[in-house]
N, CA, C and O atoms as CSV, one atom per row, in Angstrom:
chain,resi,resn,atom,element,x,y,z
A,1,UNK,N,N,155.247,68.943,88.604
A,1,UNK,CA,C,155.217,69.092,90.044
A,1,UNK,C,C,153.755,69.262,90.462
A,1,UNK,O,O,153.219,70.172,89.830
A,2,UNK,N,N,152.697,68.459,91.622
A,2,UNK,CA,C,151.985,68.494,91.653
A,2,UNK,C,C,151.953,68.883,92.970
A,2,UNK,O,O,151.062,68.343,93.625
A,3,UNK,N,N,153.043,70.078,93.870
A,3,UNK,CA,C,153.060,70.532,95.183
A,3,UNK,C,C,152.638,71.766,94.630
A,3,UNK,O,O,152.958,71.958,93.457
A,4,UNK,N,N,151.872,72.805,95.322
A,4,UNK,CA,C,151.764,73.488,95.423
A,4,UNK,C,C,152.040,74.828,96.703
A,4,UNK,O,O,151.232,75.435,97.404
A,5,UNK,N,N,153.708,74.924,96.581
A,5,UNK,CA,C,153.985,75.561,97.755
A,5,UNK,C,C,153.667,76.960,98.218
A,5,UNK,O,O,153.901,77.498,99.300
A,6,UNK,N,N,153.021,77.456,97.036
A,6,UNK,CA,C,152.194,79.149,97.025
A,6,UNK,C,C,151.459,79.604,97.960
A,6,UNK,O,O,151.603,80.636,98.615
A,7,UNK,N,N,149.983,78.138,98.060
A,7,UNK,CA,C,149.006,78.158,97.967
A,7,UNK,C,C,148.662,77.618,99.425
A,7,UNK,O,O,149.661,77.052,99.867
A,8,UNK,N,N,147.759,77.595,100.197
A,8,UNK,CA,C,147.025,76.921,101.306
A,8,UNK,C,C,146.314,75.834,100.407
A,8,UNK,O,O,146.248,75.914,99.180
A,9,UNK,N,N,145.783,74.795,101.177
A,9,UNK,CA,C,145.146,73.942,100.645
A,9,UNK,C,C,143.310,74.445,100.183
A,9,UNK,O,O,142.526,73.845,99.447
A,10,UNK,N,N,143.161,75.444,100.780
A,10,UNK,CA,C,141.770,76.161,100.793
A,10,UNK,C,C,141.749,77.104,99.567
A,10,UNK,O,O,140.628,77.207,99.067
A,11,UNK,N,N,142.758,77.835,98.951
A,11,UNK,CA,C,143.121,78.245,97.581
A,11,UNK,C,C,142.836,76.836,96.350
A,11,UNK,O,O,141.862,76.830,95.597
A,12,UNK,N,N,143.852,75.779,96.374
A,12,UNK,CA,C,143.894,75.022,96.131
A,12,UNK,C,C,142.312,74.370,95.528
A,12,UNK,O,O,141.718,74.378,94.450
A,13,UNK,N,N,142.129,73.970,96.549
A,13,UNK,CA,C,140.561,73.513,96.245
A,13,UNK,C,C,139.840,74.763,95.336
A,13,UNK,O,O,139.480,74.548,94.179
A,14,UNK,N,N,139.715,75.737,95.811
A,14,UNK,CA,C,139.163,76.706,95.507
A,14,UNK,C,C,139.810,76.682,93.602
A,14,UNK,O,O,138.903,77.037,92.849
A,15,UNK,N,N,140.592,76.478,93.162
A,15,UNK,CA,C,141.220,76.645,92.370
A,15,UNK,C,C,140.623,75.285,90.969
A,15,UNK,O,O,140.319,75.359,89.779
A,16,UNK,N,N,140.738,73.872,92.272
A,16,UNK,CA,C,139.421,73.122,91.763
A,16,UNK,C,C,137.999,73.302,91.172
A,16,UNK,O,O,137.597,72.895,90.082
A,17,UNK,N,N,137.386,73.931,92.028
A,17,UNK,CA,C,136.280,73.923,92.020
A,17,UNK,C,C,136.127,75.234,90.853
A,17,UNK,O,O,135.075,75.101,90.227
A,18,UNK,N,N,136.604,75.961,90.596
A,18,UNK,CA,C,136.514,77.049,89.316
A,18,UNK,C,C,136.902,76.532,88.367
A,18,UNK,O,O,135.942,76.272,87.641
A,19,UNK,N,N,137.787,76.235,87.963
A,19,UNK,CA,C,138.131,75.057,86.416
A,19,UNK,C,C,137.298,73.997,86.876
A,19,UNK,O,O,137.589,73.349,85.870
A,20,UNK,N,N,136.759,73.463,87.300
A,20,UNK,CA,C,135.774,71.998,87.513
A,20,UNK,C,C,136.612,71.046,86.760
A,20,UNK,O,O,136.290,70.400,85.762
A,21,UNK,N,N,137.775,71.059,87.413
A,21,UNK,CA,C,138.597,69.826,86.947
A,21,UNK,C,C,140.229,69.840,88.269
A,21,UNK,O,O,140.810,70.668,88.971
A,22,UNK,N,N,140.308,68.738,88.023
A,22,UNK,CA,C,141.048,68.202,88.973
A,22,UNK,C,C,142.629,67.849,88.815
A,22,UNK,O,O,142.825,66.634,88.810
A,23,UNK,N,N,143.480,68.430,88.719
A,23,UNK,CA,C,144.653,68.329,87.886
A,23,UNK,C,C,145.730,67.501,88.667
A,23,UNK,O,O,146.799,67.124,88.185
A,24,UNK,N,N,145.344,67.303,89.786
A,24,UNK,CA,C,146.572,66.737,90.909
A,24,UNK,C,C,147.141,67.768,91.973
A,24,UNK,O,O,147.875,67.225,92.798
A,25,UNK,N,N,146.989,68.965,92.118
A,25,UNK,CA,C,147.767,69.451,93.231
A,25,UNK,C,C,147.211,69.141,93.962
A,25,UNK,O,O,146.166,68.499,94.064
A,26,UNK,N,N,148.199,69.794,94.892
A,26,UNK,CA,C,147.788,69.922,96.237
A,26,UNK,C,C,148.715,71.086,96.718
A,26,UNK,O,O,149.424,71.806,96.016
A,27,UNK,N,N,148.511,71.113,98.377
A,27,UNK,CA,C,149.057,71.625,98.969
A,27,UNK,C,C,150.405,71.388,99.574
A,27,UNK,O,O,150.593,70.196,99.814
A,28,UNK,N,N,151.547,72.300,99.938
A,28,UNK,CA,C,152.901,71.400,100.553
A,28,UNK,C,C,152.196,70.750,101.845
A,28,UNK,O,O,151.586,71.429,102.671
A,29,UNK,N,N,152.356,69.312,101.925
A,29,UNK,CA,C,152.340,68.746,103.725
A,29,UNK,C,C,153.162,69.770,104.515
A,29,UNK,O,O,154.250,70.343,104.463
A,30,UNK,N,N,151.658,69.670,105.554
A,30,UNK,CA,C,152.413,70.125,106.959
A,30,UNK,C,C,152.591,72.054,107.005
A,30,UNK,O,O,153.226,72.889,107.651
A,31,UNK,N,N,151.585,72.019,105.877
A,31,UNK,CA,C,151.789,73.757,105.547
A,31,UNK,C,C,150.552,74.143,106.626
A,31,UNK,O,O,149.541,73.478,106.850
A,32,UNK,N,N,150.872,75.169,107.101
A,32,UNK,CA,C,149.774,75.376,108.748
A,32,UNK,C,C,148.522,76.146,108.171
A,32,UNK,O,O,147.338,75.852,108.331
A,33,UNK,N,N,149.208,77.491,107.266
A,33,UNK,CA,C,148.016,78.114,106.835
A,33,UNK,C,C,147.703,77.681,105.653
A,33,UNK,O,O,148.389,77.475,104.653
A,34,UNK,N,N,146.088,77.510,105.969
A,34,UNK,CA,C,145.307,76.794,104.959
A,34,UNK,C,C,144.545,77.729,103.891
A,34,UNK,O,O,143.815,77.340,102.979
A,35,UNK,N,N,144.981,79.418,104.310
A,35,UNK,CA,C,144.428,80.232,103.296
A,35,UNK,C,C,143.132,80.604,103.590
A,35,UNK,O,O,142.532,80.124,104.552
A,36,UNK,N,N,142.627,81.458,102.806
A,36,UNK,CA,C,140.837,81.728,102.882
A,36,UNK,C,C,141.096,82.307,101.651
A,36,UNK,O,O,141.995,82.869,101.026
A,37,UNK,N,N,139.346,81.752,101.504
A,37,UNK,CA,C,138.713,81.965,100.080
A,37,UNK,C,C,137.437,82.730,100.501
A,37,UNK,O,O,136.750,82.478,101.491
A,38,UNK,N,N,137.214,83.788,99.511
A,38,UNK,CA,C,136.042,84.138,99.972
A,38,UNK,C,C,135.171,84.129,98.306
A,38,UNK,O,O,135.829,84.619,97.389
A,39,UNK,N,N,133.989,83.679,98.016
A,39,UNK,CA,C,133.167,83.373,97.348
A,39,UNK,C,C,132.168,84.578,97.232
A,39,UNK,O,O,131.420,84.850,98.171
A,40,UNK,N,N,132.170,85.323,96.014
A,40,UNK,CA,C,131.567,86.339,95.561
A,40,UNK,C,C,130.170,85.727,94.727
A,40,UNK,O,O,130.409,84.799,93.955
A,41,UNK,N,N,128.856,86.146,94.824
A,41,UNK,CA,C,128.137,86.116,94.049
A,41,UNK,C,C,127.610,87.203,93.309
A,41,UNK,O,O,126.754,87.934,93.808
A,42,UNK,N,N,127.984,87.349,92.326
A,42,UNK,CA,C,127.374,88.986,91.621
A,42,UNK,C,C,126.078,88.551,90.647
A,42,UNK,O,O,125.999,87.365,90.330
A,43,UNK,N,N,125.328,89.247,90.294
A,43,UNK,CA,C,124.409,89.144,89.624
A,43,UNK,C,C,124.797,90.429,88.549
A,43,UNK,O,O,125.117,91.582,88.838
A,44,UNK,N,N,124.653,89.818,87.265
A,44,UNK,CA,C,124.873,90.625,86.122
A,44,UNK,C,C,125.677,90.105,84.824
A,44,UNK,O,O,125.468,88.967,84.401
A,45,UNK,N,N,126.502,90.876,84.269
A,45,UNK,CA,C,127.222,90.618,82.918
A,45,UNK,C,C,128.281,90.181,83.414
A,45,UNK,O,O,128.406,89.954,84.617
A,46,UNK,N,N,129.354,89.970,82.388
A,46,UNK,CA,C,130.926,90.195,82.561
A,46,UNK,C,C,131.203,91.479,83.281
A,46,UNK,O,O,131.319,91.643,84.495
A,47,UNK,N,N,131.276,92.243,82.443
A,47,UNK,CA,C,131.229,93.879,83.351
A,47,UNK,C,C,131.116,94.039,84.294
A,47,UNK,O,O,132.015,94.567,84.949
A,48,UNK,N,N,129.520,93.522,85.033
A,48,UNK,CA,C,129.739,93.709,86.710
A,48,UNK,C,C,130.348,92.950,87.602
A,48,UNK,O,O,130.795,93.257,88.708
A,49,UNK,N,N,130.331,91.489,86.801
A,49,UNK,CA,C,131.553,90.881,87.560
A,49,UNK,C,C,132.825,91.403,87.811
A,49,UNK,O,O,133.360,91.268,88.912
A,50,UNK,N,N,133.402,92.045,86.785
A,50,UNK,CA,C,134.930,92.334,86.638
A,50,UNK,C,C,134.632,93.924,87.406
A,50,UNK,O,O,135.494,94.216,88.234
A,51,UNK,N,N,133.577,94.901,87.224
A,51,UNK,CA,C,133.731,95.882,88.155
A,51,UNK,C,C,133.497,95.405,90.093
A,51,UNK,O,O,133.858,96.127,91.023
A,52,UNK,N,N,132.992,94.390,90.194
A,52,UNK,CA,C,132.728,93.887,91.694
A,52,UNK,C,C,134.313,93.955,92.255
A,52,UNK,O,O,134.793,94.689,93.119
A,53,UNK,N,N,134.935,92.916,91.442
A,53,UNK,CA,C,135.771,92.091,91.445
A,53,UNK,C,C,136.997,93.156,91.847
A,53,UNK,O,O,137.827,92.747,92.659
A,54,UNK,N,N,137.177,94.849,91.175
A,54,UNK,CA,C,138.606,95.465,91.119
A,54,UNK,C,C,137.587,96.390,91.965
A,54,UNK,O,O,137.889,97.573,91.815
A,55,UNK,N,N,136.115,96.147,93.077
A,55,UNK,CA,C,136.063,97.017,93.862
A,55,UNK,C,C,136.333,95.978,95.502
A,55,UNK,O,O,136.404,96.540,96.595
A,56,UNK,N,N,136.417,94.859,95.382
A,56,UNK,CA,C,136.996,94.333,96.073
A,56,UNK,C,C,138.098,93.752,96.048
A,56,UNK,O,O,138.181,92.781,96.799
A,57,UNK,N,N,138.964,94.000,95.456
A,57,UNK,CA,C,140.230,94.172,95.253
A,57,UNK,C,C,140.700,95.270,96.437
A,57,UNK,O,O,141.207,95.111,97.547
A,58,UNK,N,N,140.242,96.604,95.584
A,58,UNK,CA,C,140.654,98.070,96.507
A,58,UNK,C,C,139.984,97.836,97.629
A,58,UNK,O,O,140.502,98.551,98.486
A,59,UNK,N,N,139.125,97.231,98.082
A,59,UNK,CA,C,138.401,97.249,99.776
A,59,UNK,C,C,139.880,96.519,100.320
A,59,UNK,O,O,140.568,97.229,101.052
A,60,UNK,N,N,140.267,95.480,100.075
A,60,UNK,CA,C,141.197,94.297,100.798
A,60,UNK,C,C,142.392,95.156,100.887
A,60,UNK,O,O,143.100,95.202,101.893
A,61,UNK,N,N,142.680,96.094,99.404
A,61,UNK,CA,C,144.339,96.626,99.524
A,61,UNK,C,C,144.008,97.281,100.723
A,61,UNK,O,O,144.832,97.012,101.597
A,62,UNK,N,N,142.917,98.207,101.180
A,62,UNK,CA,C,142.693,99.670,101.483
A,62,UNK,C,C,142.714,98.677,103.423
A,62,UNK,O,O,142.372,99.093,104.530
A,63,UNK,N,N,142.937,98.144,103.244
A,63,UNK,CA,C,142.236,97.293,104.628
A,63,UNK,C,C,143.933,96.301,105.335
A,63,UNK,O,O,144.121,95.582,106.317
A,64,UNK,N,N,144.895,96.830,104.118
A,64,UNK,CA,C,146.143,96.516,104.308
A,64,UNK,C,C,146.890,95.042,103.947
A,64,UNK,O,O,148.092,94.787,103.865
A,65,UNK,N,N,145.962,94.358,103.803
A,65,UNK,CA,C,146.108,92.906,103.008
A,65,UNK,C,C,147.411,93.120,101.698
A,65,UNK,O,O,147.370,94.008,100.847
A,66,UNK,N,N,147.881,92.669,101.750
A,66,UNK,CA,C,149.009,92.853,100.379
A,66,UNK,C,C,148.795,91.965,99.658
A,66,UNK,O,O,148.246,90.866,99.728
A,67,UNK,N,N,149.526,92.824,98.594
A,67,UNK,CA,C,148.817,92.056,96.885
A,67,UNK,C,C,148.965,90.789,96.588
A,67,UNK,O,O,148.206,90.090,95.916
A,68,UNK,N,N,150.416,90.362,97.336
A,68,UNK,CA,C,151.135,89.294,96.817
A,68,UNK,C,C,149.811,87.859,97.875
A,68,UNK,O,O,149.930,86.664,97.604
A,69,UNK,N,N,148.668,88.368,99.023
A,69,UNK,CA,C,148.860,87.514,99.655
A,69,UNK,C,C,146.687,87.369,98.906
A,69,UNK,O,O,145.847,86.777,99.585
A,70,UNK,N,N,146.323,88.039,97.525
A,70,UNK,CA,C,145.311,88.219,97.060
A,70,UNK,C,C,145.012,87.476,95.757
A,70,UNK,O,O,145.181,88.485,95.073
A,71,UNK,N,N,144.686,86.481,94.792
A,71,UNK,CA,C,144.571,85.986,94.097
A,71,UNK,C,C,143.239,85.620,93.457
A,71,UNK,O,O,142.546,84.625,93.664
A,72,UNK,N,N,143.008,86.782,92.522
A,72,UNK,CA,C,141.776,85.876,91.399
A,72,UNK,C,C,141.376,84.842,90.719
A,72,UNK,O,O,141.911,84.725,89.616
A,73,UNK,N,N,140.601,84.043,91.016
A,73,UNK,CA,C,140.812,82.787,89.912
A,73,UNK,C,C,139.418,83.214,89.085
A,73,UNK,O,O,138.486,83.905,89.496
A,74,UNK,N,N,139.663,82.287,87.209
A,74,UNK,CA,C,138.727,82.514,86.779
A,74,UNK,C,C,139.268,81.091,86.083
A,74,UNK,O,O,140.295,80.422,86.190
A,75,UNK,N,N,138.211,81.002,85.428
A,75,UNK,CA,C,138.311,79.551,84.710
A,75,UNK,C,C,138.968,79.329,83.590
A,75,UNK,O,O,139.536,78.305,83.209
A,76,UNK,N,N,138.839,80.465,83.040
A,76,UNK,CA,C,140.048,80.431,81.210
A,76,UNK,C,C,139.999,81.735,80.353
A,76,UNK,O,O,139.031,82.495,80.326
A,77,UNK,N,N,140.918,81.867,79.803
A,77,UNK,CA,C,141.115,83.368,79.003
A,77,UNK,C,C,139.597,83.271,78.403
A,77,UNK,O,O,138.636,82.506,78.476
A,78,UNK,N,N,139.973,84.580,77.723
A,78,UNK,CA,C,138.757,85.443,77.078
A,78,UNK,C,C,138.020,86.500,77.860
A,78,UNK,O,O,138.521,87.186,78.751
A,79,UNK,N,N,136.875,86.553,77.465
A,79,UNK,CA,C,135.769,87.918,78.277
A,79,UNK,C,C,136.218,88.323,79.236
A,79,UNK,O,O,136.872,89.355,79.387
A,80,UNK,N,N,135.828,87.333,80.204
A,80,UNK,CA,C,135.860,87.678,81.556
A,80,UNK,C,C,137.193,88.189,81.947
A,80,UNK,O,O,137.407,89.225,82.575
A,81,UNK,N,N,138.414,87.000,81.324
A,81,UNK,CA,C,139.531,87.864,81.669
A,81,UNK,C,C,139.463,89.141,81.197
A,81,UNK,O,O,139.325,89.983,82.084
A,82,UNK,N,N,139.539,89.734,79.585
A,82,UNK,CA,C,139.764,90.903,79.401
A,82,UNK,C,C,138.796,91.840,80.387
A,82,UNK,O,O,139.382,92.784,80.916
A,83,UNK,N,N,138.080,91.759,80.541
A,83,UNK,CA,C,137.167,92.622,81.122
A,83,UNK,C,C,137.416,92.822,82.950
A,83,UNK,O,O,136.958,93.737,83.634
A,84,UNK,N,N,138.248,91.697,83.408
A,84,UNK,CA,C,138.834,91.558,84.731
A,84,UNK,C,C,140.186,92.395,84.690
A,84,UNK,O,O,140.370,93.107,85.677
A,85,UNK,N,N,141.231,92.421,83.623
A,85,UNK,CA,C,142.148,93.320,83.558
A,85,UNK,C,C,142.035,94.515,83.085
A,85,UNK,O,O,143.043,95.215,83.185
A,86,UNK,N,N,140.880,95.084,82.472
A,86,UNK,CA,C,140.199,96.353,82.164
A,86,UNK,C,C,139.770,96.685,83.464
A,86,UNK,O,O,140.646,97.140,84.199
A,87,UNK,N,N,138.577,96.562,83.949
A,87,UNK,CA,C,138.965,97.029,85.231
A,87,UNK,C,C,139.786,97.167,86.370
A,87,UNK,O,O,139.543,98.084,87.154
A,88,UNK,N,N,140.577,96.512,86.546
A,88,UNK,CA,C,141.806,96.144,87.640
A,88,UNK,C,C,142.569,97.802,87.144
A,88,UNK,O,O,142.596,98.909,87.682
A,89,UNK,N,N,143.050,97.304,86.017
A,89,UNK,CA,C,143.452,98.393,85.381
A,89,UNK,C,C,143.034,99.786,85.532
A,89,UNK,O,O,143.863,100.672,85.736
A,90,UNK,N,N,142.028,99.968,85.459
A,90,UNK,CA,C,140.859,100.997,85.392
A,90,UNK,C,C,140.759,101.848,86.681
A,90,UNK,O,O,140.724,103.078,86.686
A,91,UNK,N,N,140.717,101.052,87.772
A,91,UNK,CA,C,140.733,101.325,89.096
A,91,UNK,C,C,142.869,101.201,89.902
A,91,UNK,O,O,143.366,100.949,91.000
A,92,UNK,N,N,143.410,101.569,88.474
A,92,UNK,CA,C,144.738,101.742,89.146
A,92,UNK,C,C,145.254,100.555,90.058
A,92,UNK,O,O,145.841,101.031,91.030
A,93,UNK,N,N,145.240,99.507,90.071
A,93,UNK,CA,C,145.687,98.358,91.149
A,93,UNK,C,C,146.843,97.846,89.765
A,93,UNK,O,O,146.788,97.635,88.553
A,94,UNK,N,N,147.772,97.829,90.798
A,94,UNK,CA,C,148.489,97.150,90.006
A,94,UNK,C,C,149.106,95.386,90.673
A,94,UNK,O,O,149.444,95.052,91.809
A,95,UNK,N,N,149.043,94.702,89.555
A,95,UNK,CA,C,149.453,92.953,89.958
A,95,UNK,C,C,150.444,93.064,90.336
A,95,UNK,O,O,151.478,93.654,90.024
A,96,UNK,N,N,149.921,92.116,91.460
A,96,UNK,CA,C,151.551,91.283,92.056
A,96,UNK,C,C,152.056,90.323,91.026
A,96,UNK,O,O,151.566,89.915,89.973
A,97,UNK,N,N,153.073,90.107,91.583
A,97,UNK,CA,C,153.766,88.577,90.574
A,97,UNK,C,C,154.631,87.758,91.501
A,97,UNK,O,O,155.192,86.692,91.245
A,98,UNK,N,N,154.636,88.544,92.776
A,98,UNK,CA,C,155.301,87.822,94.332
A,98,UNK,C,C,154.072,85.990,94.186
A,98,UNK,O,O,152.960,85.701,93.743
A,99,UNK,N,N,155.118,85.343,94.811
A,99,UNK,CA,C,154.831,84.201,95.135
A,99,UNK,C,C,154.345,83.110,96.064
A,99,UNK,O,O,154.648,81.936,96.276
A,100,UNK,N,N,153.380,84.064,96.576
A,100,UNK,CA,C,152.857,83.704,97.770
A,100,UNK,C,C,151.316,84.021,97.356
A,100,UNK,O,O,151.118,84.904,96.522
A,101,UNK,N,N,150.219,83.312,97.928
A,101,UNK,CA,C,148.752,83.324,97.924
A,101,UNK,C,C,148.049,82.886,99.114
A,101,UNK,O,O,147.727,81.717,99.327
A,102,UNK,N,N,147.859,83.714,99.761
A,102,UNK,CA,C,147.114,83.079,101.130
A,102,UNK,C,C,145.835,83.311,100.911
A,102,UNK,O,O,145.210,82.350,101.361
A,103,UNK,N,N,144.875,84.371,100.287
A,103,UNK,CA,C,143.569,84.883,99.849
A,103,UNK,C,C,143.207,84.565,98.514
A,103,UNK,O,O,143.852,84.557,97.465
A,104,UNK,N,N,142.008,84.301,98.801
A,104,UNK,CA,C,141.621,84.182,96.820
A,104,UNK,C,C,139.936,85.046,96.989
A,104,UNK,O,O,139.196,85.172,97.965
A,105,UNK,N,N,139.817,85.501,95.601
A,105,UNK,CA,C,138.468,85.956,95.687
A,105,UNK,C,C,138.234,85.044,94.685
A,105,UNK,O,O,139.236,84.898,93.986
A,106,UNK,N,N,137.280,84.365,94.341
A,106,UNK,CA,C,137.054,83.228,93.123
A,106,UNK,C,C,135.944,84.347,92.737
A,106,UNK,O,O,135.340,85.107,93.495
A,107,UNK,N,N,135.849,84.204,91.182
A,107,UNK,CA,C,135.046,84.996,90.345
A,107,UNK,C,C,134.447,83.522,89.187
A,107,UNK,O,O,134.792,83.026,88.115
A,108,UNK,N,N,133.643,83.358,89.979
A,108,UNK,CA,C,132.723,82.604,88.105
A,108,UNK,C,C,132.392,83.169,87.404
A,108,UNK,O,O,131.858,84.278,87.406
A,109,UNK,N,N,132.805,82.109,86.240
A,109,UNK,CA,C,132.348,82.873,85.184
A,109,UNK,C,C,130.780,82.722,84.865
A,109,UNK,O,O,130.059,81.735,85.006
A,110,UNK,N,N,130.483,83.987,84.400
A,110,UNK,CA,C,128.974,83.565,84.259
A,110,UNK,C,C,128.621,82.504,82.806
A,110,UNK,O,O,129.273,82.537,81.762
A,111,UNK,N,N,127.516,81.666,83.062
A,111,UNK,CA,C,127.550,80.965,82.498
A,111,UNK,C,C,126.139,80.953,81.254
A,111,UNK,O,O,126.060,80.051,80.420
């Protein structure tokens, strides 16, 4: 299935552009909200990425945004993940698994 009925088309892309590869989704036609992405630049390790990352997490919960409508992307297991669910963790947030994504914070990986 190459619909993506979760997602806005602005996730979507966003979702592109972090794997730097192009798999076929898209968005459902005719879906109104297109989502927002907001683009973090951190300067540092894994670590400060993944501590940025679960302190803007808690800014968005604390600001009433719900979990289900918040989504991290990263490019592929390892470091960054562990070190993204160590902190998440760390700072008490617990994952959604609801099926809906209207927000994304994209986290690169450092390279």
């Amino acid at each position: 299935m190459k619909v993506n009925y979760r997602s806005g088309s602005a996730l979507v892309a966003a979702g592109r552009a972090v794997l730097k590869k192009d798999r076929g989704y898209h968005a459902a036609p005719g879906r109104d909200d297109i989502g927002a992405v907001t683009i973090l630049s951190v300067v540092g390790g894994i670590d400060t990425h993944a501590a940025r990352t679960a302190e803007v997490l808690k800014k968005r919960l604390a600001t009433g945004v719900p979990p289900e409508d918040i989504a991290v992307l990263y490019r592929s297991r390892g470091p960054l993940l562990d070190a993204l669910t160590a902190a998440i963790q760390a700072a008490r947030i617990r994952p959604s698994t609801a099926k809906s994504s209207a927000a994304a914070t994209a986290v690169p990986s450092p390279t």
